[in-house]
N, C-alpha and C positions, 0 to 999 in steps of 0.2 A: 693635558688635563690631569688635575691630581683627585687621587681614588680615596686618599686617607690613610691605604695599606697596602701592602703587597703582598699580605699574606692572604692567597686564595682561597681560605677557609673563611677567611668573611668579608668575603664578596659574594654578592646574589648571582646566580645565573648568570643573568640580562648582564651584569658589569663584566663578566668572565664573557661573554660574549663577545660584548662591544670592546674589551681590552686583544681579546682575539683578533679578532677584526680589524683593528686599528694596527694591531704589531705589521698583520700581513700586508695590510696598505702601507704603512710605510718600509716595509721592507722591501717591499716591491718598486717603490719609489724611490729609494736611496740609490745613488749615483756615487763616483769615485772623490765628489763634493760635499754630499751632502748624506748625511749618514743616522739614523736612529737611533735612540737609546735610550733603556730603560734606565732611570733616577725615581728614587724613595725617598729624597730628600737633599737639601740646596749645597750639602756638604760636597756626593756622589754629582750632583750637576759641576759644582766647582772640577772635581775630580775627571769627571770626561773633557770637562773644556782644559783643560792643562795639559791634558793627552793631543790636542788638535792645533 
């Protein structure tokens, strides 16, 4: 899901929440396959899958 920003200074509450949230569900659900990451945009996306 994209937020717009990454900077937490403007993000409401409720988004820092649900970005919370979401980090720890997939954290928790990442396996030695499948792995989470934070991307700010499609450059940083390219940049993780080149790593994989």
């Amino acid at each position: 899901e994209t937020k717009g920003t990454m900077d937490s200074l403007q993000l409401r509450p409720i988004e820092q929440a649900k970005i919370s949230c979401a980090k720890k569900l997939f954290n928790r659900i990442s396996t030695s396959e499948v792995k989470y990451y934070d991307v700010d945009s499609y450059q940083s996306l390219l940049e993780v899958m080149g790593k994989i």
